[in-house]
N, C-alpha and C positions, 0 to 999 in steps of 0.2 A: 236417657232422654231429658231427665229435670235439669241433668245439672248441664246439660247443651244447652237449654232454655235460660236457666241462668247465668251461664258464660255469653249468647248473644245478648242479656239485658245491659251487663255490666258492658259489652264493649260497646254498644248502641250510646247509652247514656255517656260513659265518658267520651264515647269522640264527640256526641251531644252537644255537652258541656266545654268541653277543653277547645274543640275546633268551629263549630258553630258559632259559639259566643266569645271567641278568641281568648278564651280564657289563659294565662299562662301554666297559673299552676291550680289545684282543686283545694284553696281555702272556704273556712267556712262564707266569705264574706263574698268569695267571689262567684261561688254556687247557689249562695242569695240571690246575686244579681243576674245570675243567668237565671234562674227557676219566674222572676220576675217578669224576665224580660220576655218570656218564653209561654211556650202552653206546656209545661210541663206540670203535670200535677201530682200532690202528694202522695197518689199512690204506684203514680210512675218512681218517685224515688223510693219510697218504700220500698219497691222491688227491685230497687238497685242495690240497697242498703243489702236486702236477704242472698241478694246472688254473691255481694262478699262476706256477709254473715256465714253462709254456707262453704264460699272456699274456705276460711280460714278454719272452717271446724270437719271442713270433711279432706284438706287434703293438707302439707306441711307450713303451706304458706301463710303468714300473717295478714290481713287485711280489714283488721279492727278499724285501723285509722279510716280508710272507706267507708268503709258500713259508717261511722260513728258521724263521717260529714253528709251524707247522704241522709241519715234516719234523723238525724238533728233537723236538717231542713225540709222534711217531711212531716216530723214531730210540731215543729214551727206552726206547720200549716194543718194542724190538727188531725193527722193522722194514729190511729190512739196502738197500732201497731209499730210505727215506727218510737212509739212513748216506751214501748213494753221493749224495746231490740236498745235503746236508749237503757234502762235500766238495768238490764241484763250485764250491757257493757259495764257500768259502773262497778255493780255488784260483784265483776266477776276479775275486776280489775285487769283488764284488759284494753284499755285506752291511756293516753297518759295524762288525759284529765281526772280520772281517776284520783290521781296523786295528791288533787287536790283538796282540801278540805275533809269532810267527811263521809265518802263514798257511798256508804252504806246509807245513808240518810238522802243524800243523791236520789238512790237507786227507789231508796221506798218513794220519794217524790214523784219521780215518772212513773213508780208504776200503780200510784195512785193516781196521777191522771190519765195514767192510759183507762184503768177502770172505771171513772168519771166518763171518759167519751167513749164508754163503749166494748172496751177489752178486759173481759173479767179478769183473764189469766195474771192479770196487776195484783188482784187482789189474794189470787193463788197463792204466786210468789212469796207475796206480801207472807201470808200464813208459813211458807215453808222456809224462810227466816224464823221465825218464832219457834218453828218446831225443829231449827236448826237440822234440816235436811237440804242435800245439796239441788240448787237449783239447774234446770235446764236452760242453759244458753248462759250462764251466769258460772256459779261454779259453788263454793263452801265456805267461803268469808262471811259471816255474821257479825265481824264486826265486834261492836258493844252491846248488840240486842241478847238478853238475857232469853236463854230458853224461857217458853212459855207454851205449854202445847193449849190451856184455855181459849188465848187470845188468838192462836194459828185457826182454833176451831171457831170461832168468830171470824174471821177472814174468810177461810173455805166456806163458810152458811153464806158470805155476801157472793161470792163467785157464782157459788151452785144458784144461787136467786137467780144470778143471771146468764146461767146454764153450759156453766165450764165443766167440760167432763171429767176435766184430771181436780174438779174442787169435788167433785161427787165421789170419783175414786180416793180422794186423799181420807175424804169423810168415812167412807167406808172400809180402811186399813185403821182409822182411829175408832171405830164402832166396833173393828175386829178385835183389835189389841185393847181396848181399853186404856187407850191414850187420849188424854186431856176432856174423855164424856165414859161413861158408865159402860161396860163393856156388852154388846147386847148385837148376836148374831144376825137378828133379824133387821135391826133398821143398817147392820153391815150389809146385806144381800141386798136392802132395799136403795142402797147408794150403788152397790156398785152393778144395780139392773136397770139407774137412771145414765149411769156412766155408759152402759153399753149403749142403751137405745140412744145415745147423743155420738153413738161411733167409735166410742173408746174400745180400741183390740183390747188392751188389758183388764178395762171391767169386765169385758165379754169373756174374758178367761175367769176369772174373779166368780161372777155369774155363775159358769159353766161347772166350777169347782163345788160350790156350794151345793146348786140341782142336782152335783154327782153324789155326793155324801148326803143329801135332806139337812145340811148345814140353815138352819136360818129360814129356811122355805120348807116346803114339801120336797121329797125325793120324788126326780123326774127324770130318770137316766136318757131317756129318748130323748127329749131336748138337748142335757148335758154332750152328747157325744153328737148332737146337731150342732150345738156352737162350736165344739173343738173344730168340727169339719171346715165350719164356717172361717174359722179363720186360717186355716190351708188352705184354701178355694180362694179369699181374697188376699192370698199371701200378707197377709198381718206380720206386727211388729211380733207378734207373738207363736208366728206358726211354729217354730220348733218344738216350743215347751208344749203346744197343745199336739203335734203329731208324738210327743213322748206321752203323754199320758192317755191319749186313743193308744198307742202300743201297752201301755201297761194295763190296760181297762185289759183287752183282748187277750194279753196272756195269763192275765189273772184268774179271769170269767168271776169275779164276782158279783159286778154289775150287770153283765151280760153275757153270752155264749162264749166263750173260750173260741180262739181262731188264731191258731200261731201263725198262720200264715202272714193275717192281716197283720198283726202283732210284728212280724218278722220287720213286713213293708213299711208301718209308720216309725219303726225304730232307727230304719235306715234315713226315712224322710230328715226324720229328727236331726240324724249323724250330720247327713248332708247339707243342712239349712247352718247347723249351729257351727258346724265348722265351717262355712261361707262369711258368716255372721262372725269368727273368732270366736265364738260363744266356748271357751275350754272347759269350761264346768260341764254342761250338757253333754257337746261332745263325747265328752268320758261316759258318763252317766250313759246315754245313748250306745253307747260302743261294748260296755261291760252289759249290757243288755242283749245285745247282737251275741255276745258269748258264749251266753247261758246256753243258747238255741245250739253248739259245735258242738 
């Protein structure tokens, strides 16, 4: 249903642009002068910019160059999301302005003003540079920035101020591991219980894990196997991994009554999601689980 929704923005907007405003071709200069001429507004093209942001990452086709004239002249008109789809491109060297000058420097640009007007996730990124971890929408070029996981962790504290969930979870894998602050389980569970309540699947797994073991918090298994539920129910980014570990709770019974049955069913959930998802790692894991039960 999303990506129909995004297929009729992009072809709405381009017949918009190209036939309404007699446009010939979609340069930067001449989707200025239509956005001008027009009632089009910057979040109308934003969402132009996302529905080829989204072809080119979700199916074989390239469509950088779109997203990149779209979210430029969105970005233009201070859209602080089209700032952040703007540096992603740079970062991730996927445009062929790119090419030019020093990309990576670019990239930190917009996504420092994307977080000035309003889009932490600038500031995210920003940090996941430093900690030289690959970006979303972006990709693993760093460039010349010298690891530094201190200064990542100063970036993530200005994001999470302004209540990014993936800056709370990032803070909370660094509070785990003891990367670039003091290693200390408890303000780990306490990032990544902020990451959940902001919607984050993955904190809520994060969360869930911790409540299950007395990680960092009190042990609360009632909860713990309420959030796995939780995010099978609203089919989350993470349902697989949390219907494998509701199967491995149940056939363990150490946290709770042993039940192969249930055990049997969330093993399968598991199979079925991750191998939907390609997820091969799981999968397997999931599958050699199914076994044990022949």
């Amino acid at each position: 249903m999303k990506k129909k929704y995004y297929l009729l923005l992009g072809i709405i907007f381009i017949i918009l642009v190209v036939f309404s405003y007699k446009v010939v071709s979609i340069s930067d200069d001449s989707l200025g002068k239509a956005v001008t001429a027009s009632n089009i507004t910057a979040e109308d093209l934003t969402k132009a910019a996302l529905y080829f942001k989204n072809t080119s990452e979700q199916t074989d086709t390239n469509e950088y160059d779109l997203e990149y004239k779209f979210a430029k002249a969105a970005a233009e008109l201070g859209n602080a999301d089209a700032m952040l789809y703007m540096g992603e491109m740079y970062q991730g060297n996927k445009i062929n302005q790119a090419s030019k000058g020093d990309h990576i420097q670019t990239a930190i640009e917009w996504w420092g003003k994307a977080a000035e007007n309003g889009q932490p996730r600038g500031y995210t990124n920003i940090g996941l540079l430093y900690m030289h971890k690959s970006i979303p929408g972006g990709g693993e070029d760093f460039g010349d920035i010298e690891y530094n996981a201190k200064t990542a962790i100063k970036y993530y504290r200005k994001a999470a101020k302004m209540d990014d969930f993936k800056a709370y979870r990032y803070l909370g894998l660094a509070y785990q591991d003891g990367v670039g602050v003091t290693q200390n389980y408890e303000k780990a569970y306490e990032n990544f219980k902020k990451a959940a309540d902001l919607e984050d699947s993955t904190g809520k797994l994060y969360q869930a894990d911790y409540l299950l073991e007395g990680k960092g918090t009190k042990q609360d298994v009632t909860t713990a196997i309420s959030l796995y539920q939780d995010l099978i129910d609203d089919e989350a980014h993470d349902k697989a991994t949390a219907a494998y570990q509701l199967g491995v709770i149940y056939q363990e019974g150490t946290y709770t009554t042993a039940d192969i049955e249930k055990a049997k069913s969330y093993y399968q959930l598991a199979l079925d999601t991750a191998t939907e998802e390609n997820n091969t790692e799981l999968a397997t894991k999931a599958s050699q689980a199914l076994e044990t039960f022949r």
